[in-house]
N, C-alpha and C positions, 0 to 999 in steps of 0.2 A: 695887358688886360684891356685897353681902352682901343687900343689896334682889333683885339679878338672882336670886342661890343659893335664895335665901327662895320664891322667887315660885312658884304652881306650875307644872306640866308639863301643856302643851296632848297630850293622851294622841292625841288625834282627830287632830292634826295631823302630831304626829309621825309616827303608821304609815302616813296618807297619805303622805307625803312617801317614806317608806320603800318602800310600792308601788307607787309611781311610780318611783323608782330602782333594783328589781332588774325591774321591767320594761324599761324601758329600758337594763340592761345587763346581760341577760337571756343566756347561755353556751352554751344549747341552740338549736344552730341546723343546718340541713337541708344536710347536703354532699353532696347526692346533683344529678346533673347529667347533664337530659333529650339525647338527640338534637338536638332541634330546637334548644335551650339552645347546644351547642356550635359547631353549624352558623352559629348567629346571631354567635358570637365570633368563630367564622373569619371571616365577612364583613366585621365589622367591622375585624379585621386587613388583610384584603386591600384596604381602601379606604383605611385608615390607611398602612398599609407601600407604598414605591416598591421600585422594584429596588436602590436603593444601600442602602435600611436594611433590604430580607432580605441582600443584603451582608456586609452590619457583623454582622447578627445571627447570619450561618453561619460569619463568620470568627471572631466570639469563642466560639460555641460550639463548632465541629467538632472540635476535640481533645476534647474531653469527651464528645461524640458516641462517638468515634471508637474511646475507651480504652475506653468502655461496650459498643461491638460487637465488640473482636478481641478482650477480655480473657477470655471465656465460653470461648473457642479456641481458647486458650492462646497467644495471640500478643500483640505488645506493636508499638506504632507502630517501636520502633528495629530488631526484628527484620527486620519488613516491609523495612524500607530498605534495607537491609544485604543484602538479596536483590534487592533492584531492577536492574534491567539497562535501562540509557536505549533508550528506543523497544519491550522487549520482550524475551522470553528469545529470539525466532525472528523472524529479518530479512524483514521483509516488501518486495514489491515498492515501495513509495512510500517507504519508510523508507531502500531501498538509494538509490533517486535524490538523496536528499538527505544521500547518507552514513554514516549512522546503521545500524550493524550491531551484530549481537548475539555473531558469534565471529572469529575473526582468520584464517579461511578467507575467512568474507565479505569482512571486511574485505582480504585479501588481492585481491579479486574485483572490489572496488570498484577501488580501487587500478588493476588493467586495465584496466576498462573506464573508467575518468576517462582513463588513458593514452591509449588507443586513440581518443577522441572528437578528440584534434588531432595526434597522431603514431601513424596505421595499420599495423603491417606486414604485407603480405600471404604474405610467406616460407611460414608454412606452411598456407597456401591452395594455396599451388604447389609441395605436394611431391613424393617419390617415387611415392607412389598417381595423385598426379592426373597426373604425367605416362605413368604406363603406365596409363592410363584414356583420354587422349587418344590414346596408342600403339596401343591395341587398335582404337582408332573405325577410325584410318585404316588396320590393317592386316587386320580383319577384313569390314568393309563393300565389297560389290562398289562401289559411290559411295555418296558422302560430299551430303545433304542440306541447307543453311542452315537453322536451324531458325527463321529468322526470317520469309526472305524465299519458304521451298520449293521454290529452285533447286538444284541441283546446282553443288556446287564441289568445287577439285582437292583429293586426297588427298594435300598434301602441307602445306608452310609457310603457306602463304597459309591455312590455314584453322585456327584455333583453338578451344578447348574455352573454352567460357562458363559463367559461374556467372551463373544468369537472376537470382537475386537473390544480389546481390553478397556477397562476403563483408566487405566495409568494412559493406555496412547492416547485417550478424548482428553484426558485431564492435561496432556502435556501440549496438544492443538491450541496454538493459539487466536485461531479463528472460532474454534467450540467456546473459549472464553472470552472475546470479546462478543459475540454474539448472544451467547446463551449465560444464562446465570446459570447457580450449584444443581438446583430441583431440575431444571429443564436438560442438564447435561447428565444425572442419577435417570430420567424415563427416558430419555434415549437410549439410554444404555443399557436400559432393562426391557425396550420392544424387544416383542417374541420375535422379530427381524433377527436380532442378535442372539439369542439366547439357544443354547443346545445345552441338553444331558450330557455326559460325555465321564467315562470312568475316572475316580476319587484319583489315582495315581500317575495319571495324562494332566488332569486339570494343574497337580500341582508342578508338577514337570514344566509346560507351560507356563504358569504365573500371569505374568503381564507383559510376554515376551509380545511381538506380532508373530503370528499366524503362520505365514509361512518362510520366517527368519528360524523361528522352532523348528518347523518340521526337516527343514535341513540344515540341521545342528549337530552334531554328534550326542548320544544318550548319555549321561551322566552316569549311568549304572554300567552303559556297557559302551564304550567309546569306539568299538567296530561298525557299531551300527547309527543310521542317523535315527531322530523320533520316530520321521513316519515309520521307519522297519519293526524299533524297538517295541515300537505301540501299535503295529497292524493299520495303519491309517489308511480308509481307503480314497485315495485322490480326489477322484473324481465325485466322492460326496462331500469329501472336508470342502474342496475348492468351491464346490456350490454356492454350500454355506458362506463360507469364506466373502465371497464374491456379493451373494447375497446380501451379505453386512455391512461389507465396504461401500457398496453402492447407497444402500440406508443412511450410513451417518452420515458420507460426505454431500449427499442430498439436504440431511435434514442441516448440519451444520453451515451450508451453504449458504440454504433458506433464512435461517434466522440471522444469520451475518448480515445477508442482503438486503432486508428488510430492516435492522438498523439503520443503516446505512442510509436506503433512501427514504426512512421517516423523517432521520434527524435531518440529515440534507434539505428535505423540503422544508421542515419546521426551521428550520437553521436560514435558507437561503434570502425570505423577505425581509430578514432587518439588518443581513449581514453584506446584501450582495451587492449592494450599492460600494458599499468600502472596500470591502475584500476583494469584490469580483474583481473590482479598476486597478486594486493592490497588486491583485496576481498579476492582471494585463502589463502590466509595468513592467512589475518587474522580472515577467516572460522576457519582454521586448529587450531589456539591458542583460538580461540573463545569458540569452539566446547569441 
């Protein structure tokens, strides 16, 4: 040891050595980072990464994401929730089909119209209006028309007031009910749009069938023949009608759909959209 201490100092060696080792771990280094540079990472990423490990990688980051976007906003993930209404603040038509309502009108709506699809009642289809509606045809008409077949029939029993499209089809729409309450879906269905005379033993025939599902049905009386043969139907005036009707309700059912829709929307969107809007955007973004 005292030979080692004694001995001298390789001077040349030593600083060599030295500038070899702050070269090589040398502190200044260049963080600056090209276009192309990153383009090249993503690639790399996207050939590396499947769909399960972006995945993994948006489920463990997205809260952290997440707290990073709404906190600037002054919102906090638990407020968010705490405002959520399942399916939306405002019941949309695919959302009522499957139940799913935003207020306890709806939900009261639903409730009917789920009733209605296996126990109908037609009570008030057939009320006080609609029979002093058939009252007036036969009291004020010098003759009384079929509006199917455009024969003349008597002015009396035998001939009844039709609703060309039924009121079982409006009542089983579930757009006529989330749109329209009970009274507003009874006068649609009683415009003189829809309504024709049409003989007491057709009407019943018919029922609450559609229109022209009936007319090419076979007759229950006489199974060679379909309705229109059995009943004289003449096409091109039933179809009129027909056509007539259909274009009326799905108009008028439309209208009043649509016009929920963008009341509540608009009354709905200033105290919700703040939360919700940024709720959906989210979680489109992790959706997506």
């Amino acid at each position: 040891m005292a030979e080692f201490l004694d001995s001298e100092v390789d001077t040349a060696l030593v600083n060599s050595q030295k500038s070899q080792s702050e070269s090589f771990y040398n502190n200044s280094y260049d963080c600056g980072v090209t276009e192309a540079e990153i383009q090249s990472y993503l690639t790399v990423l996207d050939k590396r990464f499947n769909a399960r490990k972006y995945s993994m990688l948006f489920d463990s980051t997205k809260d952290v994401i997440i707290d990073q976007l709404v906190r600037p906003l002054g919102l906090n993930r638990q407020s968010i929730a705490l405002r959520d209404v399942n399916g939306g603040p405002v019941t949309t038509l695919n959302n009522f089909k499957q139940g799913v309502t935003a207020t306890e009108q709806d939900r009261k709506s639903y409730d009917d119209y789920n009733k209605s699809q296996n126990n109908f009642d037609d009570k008030p289809y057939r009320d006080h209006k609609f029979k002093n509606i058939r009252k007036q045809k036969l009291q004020n008409s010098e003759y009384l028309t079929d509006g199917y077949t455009g024969k003349e029939i008597p002015k009396d029993g035998r001939s009844h007031l039709e609703h060309i499209t039924s009121a079982h089809q409006i009542e089983i729409d579930p757009k006529a009910h989330l749109g329209m309450n009970q009274s507003q879906r009874v006068e649609m269905a009683s415009d003189d749009r829809n309504l024709t005379m049409i003989g007491a033993s057709m009407n019943q025939s018919k029922g609450d069938k559609d229109f022209k599902v009936w007319l090419n049905t076979s007759n229950a009386k006489d199974k060679t023949k379909l309705n229109s043969e059995y009943y004289g139907v003449d096409k091109s005036i039933a179809y009129e009608k027909y056509t007539k009707s259909t274009q009326f309700i799905n108009q008028q059912t439309a209208l009043n759909y649509t016009n929920k829709l963008f009341n509540e929307t608009v009354a709905t969107s200033a105290s919700v959209a703040k939360d919700v809007g940024l709720q959906q955007a989210i979680g489109y973004f992790f959706l997506s």
